[in-house]
C-alpha positions in Angstrom: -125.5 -123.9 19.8 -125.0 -121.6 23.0 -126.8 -118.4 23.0 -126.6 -115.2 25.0 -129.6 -113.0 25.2 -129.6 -109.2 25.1 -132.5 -109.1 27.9 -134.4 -111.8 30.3 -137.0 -111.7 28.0 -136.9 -113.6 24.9 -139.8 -111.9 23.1 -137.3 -108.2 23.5 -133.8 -110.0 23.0 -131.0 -110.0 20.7 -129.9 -113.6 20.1 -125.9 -113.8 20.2 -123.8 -116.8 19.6 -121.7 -117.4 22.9 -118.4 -116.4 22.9 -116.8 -117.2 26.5 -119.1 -115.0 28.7 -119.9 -112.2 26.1 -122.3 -112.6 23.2 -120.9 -112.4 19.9 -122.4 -112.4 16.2 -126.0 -112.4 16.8 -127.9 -114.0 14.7 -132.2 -113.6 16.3 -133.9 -110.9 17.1 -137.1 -110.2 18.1 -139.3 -107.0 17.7 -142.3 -105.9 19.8 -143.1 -102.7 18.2 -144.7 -100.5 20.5 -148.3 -100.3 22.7 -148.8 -103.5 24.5 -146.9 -105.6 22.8 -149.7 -107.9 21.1 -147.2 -108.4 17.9 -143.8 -110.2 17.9 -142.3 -110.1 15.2 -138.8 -113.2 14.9 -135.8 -112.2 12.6 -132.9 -114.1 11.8 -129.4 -114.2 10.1 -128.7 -118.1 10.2 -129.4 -119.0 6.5 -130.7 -122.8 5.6 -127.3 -123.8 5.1 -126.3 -122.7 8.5 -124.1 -119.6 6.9 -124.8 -116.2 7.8 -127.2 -114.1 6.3 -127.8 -110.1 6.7 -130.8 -109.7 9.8 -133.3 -109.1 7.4 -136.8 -110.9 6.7 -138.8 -111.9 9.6 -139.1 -115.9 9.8 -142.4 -115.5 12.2 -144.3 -113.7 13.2 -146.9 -114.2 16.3 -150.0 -112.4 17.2 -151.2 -112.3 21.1 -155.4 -112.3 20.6 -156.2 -112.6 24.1 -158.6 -114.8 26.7 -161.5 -115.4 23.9 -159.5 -116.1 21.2 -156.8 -118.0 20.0 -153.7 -116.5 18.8 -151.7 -116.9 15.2 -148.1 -118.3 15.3 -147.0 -117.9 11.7 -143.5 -119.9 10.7 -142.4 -119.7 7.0 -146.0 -119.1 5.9 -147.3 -122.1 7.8 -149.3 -121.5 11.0 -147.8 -123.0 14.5 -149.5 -126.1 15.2 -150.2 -126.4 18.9 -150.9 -129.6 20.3 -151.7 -129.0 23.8 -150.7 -126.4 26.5 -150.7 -126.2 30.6 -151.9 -124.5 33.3 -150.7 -121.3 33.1 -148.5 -121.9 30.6 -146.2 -124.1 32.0 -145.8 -126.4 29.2 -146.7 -126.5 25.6 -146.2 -129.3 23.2 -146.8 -128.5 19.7 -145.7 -130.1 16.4 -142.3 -128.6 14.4 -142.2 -128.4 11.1 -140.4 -131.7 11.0 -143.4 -133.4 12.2 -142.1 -134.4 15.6 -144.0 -133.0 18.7 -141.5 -130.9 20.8 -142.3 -130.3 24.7 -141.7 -127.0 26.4 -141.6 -127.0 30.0 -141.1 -124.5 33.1 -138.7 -126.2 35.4 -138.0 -124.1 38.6 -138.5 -120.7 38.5 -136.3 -119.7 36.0 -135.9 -122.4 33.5 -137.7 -123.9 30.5 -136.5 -126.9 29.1 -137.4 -128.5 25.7 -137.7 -132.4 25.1 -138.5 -135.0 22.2 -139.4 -137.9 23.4 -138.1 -137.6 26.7 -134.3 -136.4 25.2 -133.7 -132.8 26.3 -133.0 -131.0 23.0 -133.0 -127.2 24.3 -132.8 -125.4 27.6 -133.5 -121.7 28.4 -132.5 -120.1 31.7 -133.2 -116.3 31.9 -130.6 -115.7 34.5 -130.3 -113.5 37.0 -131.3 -109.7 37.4 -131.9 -109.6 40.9 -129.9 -107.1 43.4 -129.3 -110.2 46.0 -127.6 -112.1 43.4 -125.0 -111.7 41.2 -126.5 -110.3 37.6 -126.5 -113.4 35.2 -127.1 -112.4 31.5 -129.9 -115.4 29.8 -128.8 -118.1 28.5 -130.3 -120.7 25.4 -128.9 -123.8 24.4 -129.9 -126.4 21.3 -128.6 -129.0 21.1 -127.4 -131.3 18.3 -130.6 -132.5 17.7 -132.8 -129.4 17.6 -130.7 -127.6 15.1 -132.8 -128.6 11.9 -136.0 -126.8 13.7 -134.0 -124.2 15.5 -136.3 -121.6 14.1 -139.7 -123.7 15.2 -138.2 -124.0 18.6 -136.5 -120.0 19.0 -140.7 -119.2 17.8 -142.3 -121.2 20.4 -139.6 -120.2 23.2 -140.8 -116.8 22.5 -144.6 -117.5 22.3 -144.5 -119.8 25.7 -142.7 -117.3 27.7 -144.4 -114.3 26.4 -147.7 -116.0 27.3 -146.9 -117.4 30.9 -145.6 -114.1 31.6 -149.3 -112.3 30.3 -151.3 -115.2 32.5 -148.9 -114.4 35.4 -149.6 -110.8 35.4 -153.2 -111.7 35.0 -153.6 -113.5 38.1 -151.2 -111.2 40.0 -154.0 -108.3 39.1 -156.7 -110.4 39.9 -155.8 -111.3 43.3 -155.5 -107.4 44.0 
């Protein structure tokens, strides 16, 4: 499944399916609401049966607690179950609600790429904004394999990029 997102974020992004180089029907969407963005709240129109649903009841929901103590990643009722984490946030492994650990993990600058067992089941790029490039919207592929957890693995794409972001604008404002 190829997707086009709506921003380089993916915790304030529209979710399209790819069609060519435009987005088409989307079917994710996050919301932040408003203040500092503690709450994300995951929405989805890709039904169980892989039809399409209206956007309509949030699948997750994920709440931001800060340095002293640990935030709540809700799927379906069920909390997120994180098995380990990074420096920095430049991984996270954490069980999927098909009891597999997944591994998310930053690979260049721009890239996170998500792995079972050493097979690469889903890759995010966040493209290019940059005025000494050419503007490249973000991109997110699952593959085959992922597709039974796609919701597990959209949720903790969000949480791990929203959180490396927050710890990278941490230590940018502590180093002055």
């Amino acid at each position: 499944m190829d997707l086009i997102l709506s921003d380089h974020h993916p915790w304030t992004s529209v979710y399209s399916i790819a069609s060519g180089e435009k987005s088409g029907t989307p079917i994710f969407m996050t919301d932040t609401g408003r203040g500092i963005r503690k709450h994300i709240t995951i929405r989805g129109s890709l039904g169980a049966s892989g039809g399409m649903n209206e956007m309509g009841v949030p699948f997750a929901e994920i709440d931001l607690r800060g340095l002293f103590s640990s935030d709540v990643v809700t799927l379906r009722g069920r909390e997120l179950r994180v098995v380990n984490r990074g420096f920095m946030w430049r991984s996270l492994e954490f069980e999927a609600s098909d009891g597999r650990q997944y591994k998310w993990k930053v690979e260049g600058r721009r890239n996170f790429h998500l792995t079972l067992e050493g097979r690469l089941i889903a890759l995010f790029s966040s493209g290019s904004n940059s005025i000494f490039s050419s503007k490249e919207p973000a991109t997110f592929s699952i593959y085959p394999e992922g597709l039974p957890v796609v919701e597990d693995i959209i949720t903790t794409l969000v949480y791990v990029t929203r959180r490396r972001k927050m710890a990278q604008d941490s230590a940018a404002s502590a180093a002055g």
